[in-house]
TILOTI-152526 format. One record per residue: z, x, y of N, C-alpha, C, O, CB in turn. Coordinates in steps of 0.001 Angstrom, whole numbers, always signed. Glycine has a CB too. Layout:
<pts>
n_c3;n_c1;n_c2;ca_c3;ca_c1;ca_c2;c_c3;c_c1;c_c2;o_c3;o_c1;o_c2;cb_c3;cb_c1;cb_c2
Z;X;Y;Z;X;Y;Z;X;Y;Z;X;Y;Z;X;Y
...
</pts>
This chain:
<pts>
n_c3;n_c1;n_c2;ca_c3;ca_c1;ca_c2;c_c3;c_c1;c_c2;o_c3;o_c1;o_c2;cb_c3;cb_c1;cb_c2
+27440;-8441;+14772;+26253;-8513;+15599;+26571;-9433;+16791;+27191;-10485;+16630;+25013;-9033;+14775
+26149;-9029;+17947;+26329;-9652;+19346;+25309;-10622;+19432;+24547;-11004;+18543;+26223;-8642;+20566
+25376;-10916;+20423;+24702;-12436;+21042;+23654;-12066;+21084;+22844;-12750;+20459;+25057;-13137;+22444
+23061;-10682;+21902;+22010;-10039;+21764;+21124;-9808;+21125;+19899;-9911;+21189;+22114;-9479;+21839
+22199;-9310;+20151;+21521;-8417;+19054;+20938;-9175;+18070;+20001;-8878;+17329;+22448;-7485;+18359
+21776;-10481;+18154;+21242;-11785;+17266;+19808;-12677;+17522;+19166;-13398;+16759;+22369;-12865;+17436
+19547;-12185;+19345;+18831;-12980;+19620;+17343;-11989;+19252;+16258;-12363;+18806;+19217;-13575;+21078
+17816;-10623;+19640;+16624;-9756;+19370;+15960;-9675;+17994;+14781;-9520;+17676;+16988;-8455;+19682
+17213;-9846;+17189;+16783;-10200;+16028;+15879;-11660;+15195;+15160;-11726;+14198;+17843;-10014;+15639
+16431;-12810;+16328;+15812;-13821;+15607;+13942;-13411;+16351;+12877;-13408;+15733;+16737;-15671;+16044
+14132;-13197;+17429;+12829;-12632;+18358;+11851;-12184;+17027;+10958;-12863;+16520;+13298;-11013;+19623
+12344;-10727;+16601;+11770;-10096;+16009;+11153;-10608;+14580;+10032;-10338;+14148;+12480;-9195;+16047
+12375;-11587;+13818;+11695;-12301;+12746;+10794;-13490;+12699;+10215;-14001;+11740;+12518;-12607;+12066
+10822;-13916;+14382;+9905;-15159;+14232;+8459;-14964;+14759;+7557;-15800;+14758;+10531;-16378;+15015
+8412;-13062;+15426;+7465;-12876;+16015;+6654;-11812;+15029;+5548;-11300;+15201;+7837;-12522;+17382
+7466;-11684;+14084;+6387;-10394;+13139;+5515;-11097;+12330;+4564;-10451;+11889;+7241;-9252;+11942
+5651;-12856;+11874;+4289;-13214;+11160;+2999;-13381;+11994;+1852;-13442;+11551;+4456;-14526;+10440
+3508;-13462;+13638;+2290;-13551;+14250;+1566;-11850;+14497;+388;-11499;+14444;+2609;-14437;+15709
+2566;-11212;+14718;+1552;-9767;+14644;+822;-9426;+13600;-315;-8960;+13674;+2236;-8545;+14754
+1600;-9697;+12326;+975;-9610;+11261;-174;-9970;+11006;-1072;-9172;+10735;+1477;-9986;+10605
-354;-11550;+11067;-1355;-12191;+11257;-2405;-11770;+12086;-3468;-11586;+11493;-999;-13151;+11556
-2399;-11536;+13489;-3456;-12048;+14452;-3447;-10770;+15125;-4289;-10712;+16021;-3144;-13449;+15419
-2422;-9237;+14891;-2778;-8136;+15111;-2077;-7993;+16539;-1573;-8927;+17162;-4256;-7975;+14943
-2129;-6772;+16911;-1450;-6627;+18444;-2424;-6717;+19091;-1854;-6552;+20170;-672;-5370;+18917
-3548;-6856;+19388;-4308;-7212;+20403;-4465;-8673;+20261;-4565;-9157;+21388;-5549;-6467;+20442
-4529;-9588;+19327;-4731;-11295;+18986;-3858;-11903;+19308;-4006;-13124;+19246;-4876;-11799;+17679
-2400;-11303;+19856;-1103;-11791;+19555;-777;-11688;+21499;-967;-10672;+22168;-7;-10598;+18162
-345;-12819;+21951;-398;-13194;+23132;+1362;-13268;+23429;+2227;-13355;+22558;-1366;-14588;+23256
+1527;-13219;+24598;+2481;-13858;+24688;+3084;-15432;+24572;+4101;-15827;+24001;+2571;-13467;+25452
+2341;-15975;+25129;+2308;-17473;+24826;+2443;-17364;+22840;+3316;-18206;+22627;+462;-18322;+25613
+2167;-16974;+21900;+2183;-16532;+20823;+3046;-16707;+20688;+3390;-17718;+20076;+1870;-15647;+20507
+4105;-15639;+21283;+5358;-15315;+21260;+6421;-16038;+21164;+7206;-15900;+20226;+5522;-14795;+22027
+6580;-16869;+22080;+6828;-18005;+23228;+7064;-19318;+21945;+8093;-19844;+21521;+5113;-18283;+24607
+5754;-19502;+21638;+5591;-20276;+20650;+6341;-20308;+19202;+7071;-21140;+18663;+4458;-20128;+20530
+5769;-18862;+18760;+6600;-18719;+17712;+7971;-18747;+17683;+8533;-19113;+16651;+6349;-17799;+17259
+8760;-18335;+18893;+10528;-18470;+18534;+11059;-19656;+19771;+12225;-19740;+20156;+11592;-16520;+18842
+9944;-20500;+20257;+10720;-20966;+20810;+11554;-20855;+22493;+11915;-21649;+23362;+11202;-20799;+19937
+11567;-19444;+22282;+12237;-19114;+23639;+10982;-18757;+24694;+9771;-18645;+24501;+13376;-17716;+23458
+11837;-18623;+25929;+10648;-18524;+27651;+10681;-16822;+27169;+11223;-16052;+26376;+11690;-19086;+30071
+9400;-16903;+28587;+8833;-15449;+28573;+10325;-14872;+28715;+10912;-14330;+27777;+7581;-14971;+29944
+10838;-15040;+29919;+12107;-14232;+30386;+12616;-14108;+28971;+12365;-13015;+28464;+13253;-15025;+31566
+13127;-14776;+28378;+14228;-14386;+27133;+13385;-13422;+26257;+13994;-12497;+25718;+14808;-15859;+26090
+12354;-13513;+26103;+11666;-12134;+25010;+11677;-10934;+25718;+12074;-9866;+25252;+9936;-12275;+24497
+11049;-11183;+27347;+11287;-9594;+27877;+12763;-9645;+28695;+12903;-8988;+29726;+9852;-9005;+29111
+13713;-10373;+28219;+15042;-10036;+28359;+15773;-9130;+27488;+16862;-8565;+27588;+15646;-11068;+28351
+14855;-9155;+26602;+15509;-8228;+25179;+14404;-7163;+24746;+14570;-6256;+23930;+15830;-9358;+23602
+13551;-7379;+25270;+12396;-6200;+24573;+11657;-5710;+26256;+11729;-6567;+27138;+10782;-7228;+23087
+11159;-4699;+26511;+10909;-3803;+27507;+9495;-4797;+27764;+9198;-5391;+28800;+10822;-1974;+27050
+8587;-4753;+26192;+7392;-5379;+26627;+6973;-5798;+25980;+7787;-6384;+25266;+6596;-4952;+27084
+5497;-5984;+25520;+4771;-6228;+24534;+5079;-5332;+23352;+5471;-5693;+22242;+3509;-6174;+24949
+4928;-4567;+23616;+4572;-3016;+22894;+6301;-2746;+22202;+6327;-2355;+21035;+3946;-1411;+24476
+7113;-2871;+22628;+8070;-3044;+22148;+8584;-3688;+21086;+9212;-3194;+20149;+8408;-3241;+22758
+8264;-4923;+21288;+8383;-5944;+20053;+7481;-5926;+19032;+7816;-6380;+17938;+8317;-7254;+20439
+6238;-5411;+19234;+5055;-5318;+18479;+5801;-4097;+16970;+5844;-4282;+15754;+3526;-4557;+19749
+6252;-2959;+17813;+6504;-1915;+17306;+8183;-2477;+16327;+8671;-2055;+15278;+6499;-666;+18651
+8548;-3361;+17109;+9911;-3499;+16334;+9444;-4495;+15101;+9793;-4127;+13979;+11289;-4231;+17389
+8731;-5647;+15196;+8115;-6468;+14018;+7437;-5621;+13047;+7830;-5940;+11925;+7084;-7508;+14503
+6369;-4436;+12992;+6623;-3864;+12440;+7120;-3410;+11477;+6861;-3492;+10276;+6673;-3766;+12747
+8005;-2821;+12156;+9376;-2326;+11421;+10126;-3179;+9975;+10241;-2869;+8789;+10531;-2417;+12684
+10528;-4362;+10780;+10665;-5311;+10260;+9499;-6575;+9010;+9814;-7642;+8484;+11065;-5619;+11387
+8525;-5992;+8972;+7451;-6399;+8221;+7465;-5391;+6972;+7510;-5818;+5818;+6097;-6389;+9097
+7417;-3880;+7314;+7136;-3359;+6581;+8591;-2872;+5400;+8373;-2322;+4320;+6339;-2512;+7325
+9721;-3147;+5801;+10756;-3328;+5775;+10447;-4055;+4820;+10150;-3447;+3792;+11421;-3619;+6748
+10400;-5424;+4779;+10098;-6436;+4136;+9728;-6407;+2130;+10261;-6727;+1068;+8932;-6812;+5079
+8172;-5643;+2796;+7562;-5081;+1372;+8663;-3931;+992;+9454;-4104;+65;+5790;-4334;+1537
+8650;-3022;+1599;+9573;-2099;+870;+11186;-2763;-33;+11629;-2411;-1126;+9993;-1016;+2168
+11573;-3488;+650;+12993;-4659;-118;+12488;-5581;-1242;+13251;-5938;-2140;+13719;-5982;+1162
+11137;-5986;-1188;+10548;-6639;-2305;+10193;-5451;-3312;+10931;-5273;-4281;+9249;-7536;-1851
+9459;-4914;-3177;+8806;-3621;-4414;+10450;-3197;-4589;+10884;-3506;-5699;+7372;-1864;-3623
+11411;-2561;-3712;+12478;-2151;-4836;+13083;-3288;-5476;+13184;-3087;-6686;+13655;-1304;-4277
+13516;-4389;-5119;+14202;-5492;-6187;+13698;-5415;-7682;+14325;-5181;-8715;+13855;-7071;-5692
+11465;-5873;-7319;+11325;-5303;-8395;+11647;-4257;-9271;+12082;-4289;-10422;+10706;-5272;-8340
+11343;-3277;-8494;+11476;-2060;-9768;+12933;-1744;-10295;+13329;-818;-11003;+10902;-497;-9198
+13435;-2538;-9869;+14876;-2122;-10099;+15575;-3527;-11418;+16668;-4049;-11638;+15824;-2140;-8167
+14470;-3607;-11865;+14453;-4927;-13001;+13415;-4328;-14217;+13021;-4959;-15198;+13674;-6675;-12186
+13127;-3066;-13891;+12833;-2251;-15002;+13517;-535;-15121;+13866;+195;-14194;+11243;-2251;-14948
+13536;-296;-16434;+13946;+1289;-16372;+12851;+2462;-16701;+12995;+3648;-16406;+15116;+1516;-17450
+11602;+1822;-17447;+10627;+3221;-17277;+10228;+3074;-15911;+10451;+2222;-15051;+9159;+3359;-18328
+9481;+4300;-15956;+8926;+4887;-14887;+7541;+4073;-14429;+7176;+3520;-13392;+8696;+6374;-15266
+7060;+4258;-15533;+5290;+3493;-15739;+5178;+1942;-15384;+4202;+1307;-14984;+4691;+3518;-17598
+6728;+1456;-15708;+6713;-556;-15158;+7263;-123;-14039;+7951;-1057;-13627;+7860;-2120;-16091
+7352;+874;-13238;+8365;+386;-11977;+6803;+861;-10934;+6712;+321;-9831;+10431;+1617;-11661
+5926;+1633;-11278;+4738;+1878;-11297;+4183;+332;-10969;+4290;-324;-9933;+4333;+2619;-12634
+3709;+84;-11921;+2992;-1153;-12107;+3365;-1907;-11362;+2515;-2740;-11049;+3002;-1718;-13199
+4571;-2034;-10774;+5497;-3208;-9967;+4629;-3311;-8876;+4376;-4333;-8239;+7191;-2821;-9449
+4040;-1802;-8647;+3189;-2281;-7494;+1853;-3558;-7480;+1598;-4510;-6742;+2574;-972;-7108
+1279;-3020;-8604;+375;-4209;-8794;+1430;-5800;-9148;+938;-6833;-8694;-778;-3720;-10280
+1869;-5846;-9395;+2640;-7025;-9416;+2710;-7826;-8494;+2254;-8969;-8492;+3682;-6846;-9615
+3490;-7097;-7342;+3840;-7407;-6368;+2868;-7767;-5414;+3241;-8643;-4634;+4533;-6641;-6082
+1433;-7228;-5219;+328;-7048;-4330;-760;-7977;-4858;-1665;-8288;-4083;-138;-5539;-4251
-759;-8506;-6249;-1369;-9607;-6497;-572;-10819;-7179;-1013;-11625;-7998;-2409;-9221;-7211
+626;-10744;-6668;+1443;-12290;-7223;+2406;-12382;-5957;+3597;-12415;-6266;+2556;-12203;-9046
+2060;-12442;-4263;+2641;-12431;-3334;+3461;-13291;-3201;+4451;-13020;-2522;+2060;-12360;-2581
+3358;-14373;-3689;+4163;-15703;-4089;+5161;-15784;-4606;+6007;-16617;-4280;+3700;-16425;-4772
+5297;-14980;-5493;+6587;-14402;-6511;+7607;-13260;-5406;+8567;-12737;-5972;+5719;-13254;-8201
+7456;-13016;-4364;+8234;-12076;-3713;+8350;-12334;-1790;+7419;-12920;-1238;+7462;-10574;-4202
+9285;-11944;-1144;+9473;-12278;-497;+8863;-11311;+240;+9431;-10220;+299;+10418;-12680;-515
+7658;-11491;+912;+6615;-10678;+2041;+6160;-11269;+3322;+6015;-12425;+3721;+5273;-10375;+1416
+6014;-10292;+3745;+5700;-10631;+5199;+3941;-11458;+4790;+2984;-11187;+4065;+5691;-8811;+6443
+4356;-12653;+5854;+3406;-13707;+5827;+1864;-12721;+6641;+2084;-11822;+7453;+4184;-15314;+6866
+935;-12974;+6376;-418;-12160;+7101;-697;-10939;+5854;-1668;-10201;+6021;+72;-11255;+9018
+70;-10775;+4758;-728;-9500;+4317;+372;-8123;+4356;+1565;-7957;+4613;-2159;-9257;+5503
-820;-7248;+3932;+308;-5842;+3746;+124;-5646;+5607;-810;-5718;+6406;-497;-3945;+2355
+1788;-5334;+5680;+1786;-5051;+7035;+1155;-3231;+7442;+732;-3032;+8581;+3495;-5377;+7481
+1167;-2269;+6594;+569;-1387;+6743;-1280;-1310;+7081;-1879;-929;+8087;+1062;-884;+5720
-1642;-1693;+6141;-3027;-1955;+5993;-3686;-2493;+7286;-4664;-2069;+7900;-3215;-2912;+4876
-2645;-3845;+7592;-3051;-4741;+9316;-3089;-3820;+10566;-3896;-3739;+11493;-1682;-6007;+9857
-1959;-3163;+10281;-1280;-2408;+11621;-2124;-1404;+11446;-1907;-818;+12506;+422;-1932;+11709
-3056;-656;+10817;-3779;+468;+10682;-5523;+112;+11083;-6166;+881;+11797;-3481;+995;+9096
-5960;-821;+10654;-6815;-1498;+11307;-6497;-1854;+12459;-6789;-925;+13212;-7153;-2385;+10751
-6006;-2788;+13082;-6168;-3495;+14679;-5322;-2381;+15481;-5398;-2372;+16710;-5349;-5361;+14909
-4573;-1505;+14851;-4457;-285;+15646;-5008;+750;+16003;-4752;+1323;+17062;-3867;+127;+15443
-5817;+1117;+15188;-6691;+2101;+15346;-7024;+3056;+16320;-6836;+4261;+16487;-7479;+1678;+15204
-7802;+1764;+17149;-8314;+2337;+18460;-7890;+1406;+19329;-8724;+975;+20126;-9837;+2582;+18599
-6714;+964;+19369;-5985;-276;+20641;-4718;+499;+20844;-4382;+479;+22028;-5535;-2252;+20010
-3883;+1196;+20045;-2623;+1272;+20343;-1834;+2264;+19419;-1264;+1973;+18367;-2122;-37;+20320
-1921;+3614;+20081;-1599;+4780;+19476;-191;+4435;+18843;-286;+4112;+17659;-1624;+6007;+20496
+925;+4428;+19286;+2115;+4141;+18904;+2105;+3305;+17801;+2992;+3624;+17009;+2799;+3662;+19864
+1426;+2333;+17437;+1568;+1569;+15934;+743;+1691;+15618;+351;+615;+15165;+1847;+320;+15608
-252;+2727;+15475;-958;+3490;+14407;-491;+4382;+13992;-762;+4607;+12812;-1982;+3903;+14599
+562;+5481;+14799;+1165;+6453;+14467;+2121;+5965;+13264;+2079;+6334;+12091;+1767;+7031;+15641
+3108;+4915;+13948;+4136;+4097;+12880;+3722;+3799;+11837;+4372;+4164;+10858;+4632;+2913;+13212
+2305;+2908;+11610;+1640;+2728;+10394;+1357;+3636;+9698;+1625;+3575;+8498;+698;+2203;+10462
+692;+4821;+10283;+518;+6224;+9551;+1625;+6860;+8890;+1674;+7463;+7818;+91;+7216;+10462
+2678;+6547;+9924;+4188;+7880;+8988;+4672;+6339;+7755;+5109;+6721;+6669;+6582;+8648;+10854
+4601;+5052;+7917;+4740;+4399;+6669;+3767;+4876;+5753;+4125;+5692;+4904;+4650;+2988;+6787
+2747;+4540;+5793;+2168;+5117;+4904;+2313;+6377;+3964;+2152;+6353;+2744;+1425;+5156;+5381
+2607;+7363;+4643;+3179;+8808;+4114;+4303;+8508;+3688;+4556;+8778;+2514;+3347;+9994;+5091
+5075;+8007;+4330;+6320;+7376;+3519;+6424;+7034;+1947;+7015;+7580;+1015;+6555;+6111;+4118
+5413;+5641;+2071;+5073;+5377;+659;+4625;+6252;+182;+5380;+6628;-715;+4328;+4479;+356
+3455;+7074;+283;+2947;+8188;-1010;+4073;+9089;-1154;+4277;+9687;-2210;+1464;+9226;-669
+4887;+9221;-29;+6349;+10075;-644;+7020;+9578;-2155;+7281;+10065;-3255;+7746;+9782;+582
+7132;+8024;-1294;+8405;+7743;-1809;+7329;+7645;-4220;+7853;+7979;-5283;+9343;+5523;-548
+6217;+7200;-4021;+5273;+7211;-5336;+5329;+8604;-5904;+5576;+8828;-7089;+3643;+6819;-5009
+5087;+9525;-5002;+5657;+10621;-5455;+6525;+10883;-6711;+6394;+11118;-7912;+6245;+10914;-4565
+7556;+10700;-5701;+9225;+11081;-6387;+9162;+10095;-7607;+9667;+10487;-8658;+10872;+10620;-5173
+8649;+8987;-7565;+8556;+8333;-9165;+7362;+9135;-10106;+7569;+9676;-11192;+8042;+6465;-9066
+6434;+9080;-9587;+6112;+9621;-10760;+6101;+11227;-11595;+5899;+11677;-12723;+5100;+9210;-10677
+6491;+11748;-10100;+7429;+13284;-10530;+8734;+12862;-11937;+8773;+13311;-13082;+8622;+13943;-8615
+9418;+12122;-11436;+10430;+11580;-12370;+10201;+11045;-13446;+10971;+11294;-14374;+11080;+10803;-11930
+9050;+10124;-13665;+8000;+9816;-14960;+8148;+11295;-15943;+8671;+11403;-17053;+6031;+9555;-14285
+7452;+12415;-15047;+7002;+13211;-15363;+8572;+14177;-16167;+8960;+14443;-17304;+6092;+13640;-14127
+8899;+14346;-15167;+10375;+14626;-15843;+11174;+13983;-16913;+11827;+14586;-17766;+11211;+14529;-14965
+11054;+12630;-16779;+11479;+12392;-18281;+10670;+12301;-19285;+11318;+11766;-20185;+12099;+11349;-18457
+9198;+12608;-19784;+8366;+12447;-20533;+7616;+11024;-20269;+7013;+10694;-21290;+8945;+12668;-21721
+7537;+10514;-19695;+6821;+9317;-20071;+5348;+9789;-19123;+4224;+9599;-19586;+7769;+7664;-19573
+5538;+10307;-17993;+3685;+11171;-17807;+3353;+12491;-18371;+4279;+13287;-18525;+3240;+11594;-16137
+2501;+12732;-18605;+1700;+14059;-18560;+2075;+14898;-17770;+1390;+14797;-16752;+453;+13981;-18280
+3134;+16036;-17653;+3264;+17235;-16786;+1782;+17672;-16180;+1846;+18292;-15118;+3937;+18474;-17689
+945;+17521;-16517;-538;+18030;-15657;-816;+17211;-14884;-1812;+17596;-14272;-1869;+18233;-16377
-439;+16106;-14495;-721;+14769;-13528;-350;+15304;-12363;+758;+15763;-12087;+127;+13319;-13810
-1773;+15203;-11343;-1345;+15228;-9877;-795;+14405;-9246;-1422;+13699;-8457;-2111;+15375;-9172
+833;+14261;-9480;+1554;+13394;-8469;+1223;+12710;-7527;+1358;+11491;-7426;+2215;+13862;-7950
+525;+13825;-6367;+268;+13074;-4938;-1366;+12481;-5318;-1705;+11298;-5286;+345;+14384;-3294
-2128;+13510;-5633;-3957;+12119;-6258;-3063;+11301;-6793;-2816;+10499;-5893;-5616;+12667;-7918
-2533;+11071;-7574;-2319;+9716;-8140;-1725;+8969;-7089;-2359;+7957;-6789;-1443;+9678;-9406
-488;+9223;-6321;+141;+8530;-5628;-1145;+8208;-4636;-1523;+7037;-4638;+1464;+9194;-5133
-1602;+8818;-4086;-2649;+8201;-2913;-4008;+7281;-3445;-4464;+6382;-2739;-3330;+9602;-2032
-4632;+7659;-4887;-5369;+7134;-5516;-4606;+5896;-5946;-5375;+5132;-6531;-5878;+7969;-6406
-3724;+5559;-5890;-3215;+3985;-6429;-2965;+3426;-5186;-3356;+2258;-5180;-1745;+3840;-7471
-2308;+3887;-3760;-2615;+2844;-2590;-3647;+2792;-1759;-3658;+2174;-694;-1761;+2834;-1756
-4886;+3684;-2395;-5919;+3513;-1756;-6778;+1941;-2766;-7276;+873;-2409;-6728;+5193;-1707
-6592;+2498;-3854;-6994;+886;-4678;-6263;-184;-4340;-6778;-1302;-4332;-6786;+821;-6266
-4666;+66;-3943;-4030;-1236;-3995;-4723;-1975;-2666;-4929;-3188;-2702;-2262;-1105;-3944
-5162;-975;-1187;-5484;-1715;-44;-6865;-1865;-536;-7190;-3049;-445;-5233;-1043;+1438
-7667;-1238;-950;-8933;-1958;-758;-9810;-3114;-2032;-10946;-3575;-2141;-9843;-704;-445
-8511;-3200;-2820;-7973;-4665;-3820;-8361;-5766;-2769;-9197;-6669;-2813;-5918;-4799;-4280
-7369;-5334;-1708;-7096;-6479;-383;-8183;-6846;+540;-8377;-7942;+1065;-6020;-5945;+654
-8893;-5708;+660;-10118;-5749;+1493;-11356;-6535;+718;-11955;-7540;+1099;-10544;-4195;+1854
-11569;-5672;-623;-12149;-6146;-1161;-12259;-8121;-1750;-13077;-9020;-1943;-11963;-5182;-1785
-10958;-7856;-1794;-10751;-9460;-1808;-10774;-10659;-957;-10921;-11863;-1169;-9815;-9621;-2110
-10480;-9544;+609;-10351;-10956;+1758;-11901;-10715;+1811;-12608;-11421;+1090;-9235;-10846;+3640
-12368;-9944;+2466;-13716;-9915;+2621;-14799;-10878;+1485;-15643;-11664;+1916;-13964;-8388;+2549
-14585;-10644;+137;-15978;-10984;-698;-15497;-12426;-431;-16151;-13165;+305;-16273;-10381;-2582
-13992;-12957;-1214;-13264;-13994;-1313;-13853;-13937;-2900;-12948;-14192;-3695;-13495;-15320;-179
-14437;-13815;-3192;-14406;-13431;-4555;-13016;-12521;-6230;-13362;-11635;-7011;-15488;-12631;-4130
-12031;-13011;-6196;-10870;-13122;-7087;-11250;-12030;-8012;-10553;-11018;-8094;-10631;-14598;-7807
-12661;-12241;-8929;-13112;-11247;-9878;-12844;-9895;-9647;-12169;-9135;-10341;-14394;-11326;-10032
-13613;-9603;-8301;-13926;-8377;-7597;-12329;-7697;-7911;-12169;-6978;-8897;-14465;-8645;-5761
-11093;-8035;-6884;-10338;-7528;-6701;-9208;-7534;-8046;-8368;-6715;-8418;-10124;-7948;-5534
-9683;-9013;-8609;-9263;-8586;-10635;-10146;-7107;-11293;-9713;-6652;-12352;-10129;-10348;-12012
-10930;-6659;-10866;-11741;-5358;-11443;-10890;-4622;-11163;-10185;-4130;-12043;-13121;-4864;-10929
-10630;-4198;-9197;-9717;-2990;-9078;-8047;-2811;-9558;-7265;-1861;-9611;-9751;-2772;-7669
-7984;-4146;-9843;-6494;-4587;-10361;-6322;-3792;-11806;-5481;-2953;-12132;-6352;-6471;-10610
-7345;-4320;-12496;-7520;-3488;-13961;-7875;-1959;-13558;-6991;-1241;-14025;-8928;-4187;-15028
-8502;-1467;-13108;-8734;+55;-12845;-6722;+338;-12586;-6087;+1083;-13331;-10141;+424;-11014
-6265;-213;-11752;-5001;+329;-11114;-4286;+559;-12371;-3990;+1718;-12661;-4187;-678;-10017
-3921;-571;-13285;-3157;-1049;-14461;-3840;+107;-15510;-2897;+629;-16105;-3439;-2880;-14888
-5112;+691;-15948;-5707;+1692;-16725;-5104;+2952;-15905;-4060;+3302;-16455;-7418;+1569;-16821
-5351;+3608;-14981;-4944;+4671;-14146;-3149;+4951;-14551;-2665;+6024;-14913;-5297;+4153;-12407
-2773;+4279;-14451;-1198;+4065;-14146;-758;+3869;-15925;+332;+4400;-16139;-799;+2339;-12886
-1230;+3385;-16879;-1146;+3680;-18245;-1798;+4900;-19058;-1540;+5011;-20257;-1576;+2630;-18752
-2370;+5519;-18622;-3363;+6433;-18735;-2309;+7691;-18316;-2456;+8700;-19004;-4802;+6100;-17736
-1411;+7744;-17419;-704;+8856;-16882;-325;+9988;-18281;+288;+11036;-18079;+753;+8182;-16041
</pts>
């Protein structure tokens, strides 16, 4: 890695907890600036613009969760605990190495919405990503016996990250622990139940 490539890189890791956090419209340059340290010139010396770096942190956020959930699952061999890993991982954030602010999907899909087509789009094809990638596990569950051959793969796959984000919602919003311990147990019944 070049001088560059090193610098774009430290850019990108010191600037994705603030997108994360404070969203691409909350997230300033001065933000920027702040977070790594370096002048305006040196961030848009390496990135085109805002929108650039926004889209590359990102990347790099969601990156993040995806390298944590496989370590986990890759410390079990059924199908049904590598399953569960998700709840693991999404209510013991502490135990894994994640992007600081939250699920970076969930953020980037909200404050994108209606601000910034390009990282809503990105957030959207992650997303599909993941119900892919839930898919192919529990197809494989299914293939080795441990689910029910009648199990709708994709309802299930989308019915477990629609609970896992609104676990999150439900939880930042009430601040209430119980609440999002309820959908936690629904996830953990659903996912044993296969």
């Amino acid at each position: 890695m070049n001088k560059a490539e090193r610098t774009r890189q430290f850019i990108i890791e010191k600037a994705a907890p603030v997108f994360n956090t404070k969203g691409y419209s909350g997230t300033s340059l001065s933000d920027m600036t702040d977070a790594t340290g370096l002048t305006k010139g040196s961030i848009y010396g390496n990135f085109a613009d805002k929108d650039e770096v926004a889209l590359a942190c990102f990347d790099y956020s969601y990156k993040k969760v995806q390298e944590a959930i496989k370590k986990a699952m890759d410390q079990y061999p059924s199908y049904r605990d590598k399953l569960l890993v998700y709840v693991e991982v999404y209510t013991n954030r502490g135990n894994h190495d994640l992007p600081t602010g939250g699920c970076p999907v969930l953020n980037t899909i909200v404050d994108a919405d209606d601000t910034h087509p390009g990282l809503r789009a990105k957030a959207g094809a992650a997303l599909i990503q993941w119900k892919e990638r839930m898919v192919v596990l529990i197809d494989q569950g299914k293939a080795a016996g441990e689910f029910r051959s009648a199990v709708n793969s994709e309802q299930v796959a989308l019915t477990i990250i629609a609970m896992l984000e609104g676990m999150i919602v439900i939880g930042r919003g009430t601040g209430k622990p119980a609440y999002a311990r309820s959908v936690i147990d629904s996830i953990e019944q659903l996912i044993r139940g296969l």
